[in-house]
C-alpha positions as CSV (number, residue, x, y, z in Angstrom):
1,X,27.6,30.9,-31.7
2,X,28.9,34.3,-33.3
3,X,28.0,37.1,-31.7
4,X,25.8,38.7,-34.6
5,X,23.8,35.6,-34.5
6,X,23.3,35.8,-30.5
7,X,22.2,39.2,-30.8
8,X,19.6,38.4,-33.4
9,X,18.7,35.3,-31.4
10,X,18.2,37.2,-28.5
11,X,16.4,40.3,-30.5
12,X,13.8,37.7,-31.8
13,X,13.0,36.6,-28.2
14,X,12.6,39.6,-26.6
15,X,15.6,39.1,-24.3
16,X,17.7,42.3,-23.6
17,X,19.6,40.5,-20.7
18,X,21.3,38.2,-23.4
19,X,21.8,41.4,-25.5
20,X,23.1,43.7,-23.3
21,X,25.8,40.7,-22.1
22,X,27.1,41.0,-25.5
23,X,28.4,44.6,-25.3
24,X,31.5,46.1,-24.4
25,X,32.0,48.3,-21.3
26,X,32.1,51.4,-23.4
27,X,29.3,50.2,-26.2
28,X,27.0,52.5,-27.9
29,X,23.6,52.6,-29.4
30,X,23.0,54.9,-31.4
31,X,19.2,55.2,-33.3
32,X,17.3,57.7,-35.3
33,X,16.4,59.1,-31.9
34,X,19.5,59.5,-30.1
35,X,22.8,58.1,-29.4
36,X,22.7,56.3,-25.9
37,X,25.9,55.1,-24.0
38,X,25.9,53.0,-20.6
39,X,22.9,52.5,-18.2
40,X,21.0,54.3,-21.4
41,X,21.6,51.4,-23.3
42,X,20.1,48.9,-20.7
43,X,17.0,51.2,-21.1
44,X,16.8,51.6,-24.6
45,X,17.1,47.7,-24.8
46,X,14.4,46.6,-22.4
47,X,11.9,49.3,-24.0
48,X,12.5,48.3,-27.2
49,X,12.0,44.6,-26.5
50,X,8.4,45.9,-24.7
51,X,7.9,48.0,-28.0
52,X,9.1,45.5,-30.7
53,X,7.9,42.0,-29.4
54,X,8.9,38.9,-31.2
55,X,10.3,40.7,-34.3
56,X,11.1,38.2,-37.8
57,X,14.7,38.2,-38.2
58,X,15.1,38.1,-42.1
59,X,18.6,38.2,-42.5
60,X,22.0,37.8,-40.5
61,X,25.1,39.0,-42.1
62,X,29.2,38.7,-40.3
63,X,32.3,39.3,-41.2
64,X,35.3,40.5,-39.9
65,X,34.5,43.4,-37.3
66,X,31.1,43.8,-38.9
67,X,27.6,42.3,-38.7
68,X,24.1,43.3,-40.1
69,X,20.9,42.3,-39.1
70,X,17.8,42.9,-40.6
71,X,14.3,42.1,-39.0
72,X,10.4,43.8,-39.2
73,X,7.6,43.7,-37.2
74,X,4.1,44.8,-37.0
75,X,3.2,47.9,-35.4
76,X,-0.2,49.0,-35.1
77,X,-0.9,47.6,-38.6
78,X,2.0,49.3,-40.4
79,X,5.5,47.3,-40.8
80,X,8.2,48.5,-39.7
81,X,11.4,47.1,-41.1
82,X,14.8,47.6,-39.3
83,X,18.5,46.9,-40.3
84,X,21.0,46.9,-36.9
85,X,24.8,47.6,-37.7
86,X,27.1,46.0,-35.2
87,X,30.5,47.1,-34.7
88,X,32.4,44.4,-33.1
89,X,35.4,44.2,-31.0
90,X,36.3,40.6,-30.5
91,X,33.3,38.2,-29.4
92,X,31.4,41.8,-28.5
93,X,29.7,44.4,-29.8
94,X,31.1,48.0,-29.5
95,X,28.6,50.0,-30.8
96,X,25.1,49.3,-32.9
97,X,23.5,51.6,-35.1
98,X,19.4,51.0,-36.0
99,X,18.5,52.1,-39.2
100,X,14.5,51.9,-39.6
101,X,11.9,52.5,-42.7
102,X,10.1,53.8,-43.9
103,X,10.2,57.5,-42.9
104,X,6.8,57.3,-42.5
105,X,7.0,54.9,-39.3
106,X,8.9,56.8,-37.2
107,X,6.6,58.8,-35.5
108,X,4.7,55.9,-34.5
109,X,8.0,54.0,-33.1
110,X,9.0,57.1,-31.1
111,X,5.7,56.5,-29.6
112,X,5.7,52.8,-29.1
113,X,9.3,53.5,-27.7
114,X,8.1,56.4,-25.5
115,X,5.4,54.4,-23.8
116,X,7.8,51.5,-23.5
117,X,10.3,53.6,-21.9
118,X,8.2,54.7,-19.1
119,X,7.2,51.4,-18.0
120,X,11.1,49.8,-17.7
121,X,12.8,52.9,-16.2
């Protein structure tokens, strides 16, 4: 299995482990929150699958060093779609960058991610 869909089959199961495998030694995340880089990743990861369980995975994209996927989920009754960029170096991925709508979410999934955050650090 490719590694884009791996990292979507892993995002829709809520399993960071699998995810965080994936990545290169010197991967990056980078979100409309922050830009993380090594143990922050791990973090970001596990929160996020606390925050964002069992998100629908519309769409998987590949090719050459670049994959797309798009997903949405529920979040205290507003949906919140999402579109991951994966940068990839080989079988891994190098760096991912989460793109989210609409605007109007974000508050509400700095919360959710917040909350999350404090539970798996």
């Amino acid at each position: 299995m490719d590694p884009a869909t791996r990292y979507a089959t892993a995002l829709a199961a809520g399993d960071p482990a699998t995810i965080l495998a994936l990545f290169t030694d010197d991967a990056s995340m980078i979100s409309p929150f922050n830009h993380w880089k090594g143990r922050a990743i791990e973090l970001a990861y596990r929160a996020r699958a606390r925050a964002f369980t069992k998100p629908t995975i519309e769409t998987v994209l590949a090719g050459n060093d670049r994959a797309v996927v798009v997903w949405h989920r529920d979040l205290d009754g507003v949906e919140v779609r999402a579109c991951d960029v994966l940068t990839l170096r080989g079988y891994a991925i190098e760096q991912v960058e989460i793109y989210i709508r609409p605007a109007e979410v974000l508050p509400a999934v700095h919360t959710a991610m917040t909350a999350a955050w404090g539970a798996v650090s």
